[in-house]
C-alpha positions as CSV (number, residue, x, y, z in Angstrom):
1,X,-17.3,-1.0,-5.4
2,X,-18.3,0.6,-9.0
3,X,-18.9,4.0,-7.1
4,X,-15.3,3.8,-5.3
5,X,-13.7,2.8,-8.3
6,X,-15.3,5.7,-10.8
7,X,-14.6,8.3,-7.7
8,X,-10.9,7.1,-7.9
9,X,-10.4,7.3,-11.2
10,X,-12.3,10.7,-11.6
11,X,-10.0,12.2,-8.5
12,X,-6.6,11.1,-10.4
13,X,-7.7,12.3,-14.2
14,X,-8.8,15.7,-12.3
15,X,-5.6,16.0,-10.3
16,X,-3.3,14.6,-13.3
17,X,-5.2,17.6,-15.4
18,X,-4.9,19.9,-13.0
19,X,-1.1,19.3,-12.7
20,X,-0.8,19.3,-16.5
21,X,-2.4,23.0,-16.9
22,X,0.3,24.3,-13.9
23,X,3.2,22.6,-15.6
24,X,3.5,20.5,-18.8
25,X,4.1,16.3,-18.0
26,X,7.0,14.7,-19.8
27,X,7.3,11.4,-19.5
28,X,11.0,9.8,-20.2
29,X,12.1,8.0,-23.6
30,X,12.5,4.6,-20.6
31,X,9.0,5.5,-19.6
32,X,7.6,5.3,-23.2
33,X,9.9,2.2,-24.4
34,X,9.0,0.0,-21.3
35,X,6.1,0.7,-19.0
36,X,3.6,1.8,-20.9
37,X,4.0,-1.2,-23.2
38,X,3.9,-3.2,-20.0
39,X,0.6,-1.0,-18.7
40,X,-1.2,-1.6,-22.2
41,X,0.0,-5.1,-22.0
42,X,-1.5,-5.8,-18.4
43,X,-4.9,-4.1,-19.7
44,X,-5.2,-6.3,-22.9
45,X,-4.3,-9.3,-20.8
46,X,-6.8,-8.3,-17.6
47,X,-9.7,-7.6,-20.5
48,X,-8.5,-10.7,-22.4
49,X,-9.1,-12.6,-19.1
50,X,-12.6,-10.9,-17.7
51,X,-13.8,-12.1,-21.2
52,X,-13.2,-15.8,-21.2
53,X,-14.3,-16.5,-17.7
54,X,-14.6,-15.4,-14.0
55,X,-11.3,-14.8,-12.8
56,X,-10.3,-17.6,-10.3
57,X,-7.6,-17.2,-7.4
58,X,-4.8,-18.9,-9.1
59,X,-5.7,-16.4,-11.7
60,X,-5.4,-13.4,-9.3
61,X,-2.0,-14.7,-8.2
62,X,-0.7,-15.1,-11.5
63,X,-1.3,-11.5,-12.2
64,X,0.0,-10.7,-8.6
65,X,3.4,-12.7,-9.6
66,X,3.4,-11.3,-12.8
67,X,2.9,-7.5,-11.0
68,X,6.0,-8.2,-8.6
69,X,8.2,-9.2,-11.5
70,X,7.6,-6.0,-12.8
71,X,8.3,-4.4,-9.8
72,X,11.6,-6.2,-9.3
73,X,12.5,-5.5,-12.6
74,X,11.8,-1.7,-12.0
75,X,14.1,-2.1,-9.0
76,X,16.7,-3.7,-11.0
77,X,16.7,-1.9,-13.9
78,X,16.3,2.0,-11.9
């Protein structure tokens, strides 16, 4: 799974860079106010979690409720 996940990630940093040099990326004054907050958020949360323990199920769908509140939010909101 570590070789899928560091292909992944390698394909979308080339592709975003690739877009970048064709056309500058501007990202909105909502974008920078709400979701990356939110994005950094969920990282320091995910990182906070991996440290303490093994992630158990009820874990998982904690972050999968917290992910579709997000998502209904963006719905709302946009």
């Amino acid at each position: 799974t570590a070789n899928a996940v560091g292909s992944n990630i390698f394909l979308l940093t080339l592709t975003l860079g690739l877009a970048a040099l064709a056309a500058p990326i501007v990202a909105g004054p909502q974008t920078l106010r709400f979701d990356v907050p939110v994005m950094l958020g969920s990282a320091l949360l995910l990182c906070l979690l991996l440290f303490r323990s093994r992630l158990h199920w009820r874990t998982g769908l904690c972050l999968l409720i917290l992910y579709a509140g997000y998502l209904a939010y963006q719905f709302v909101v946009k």
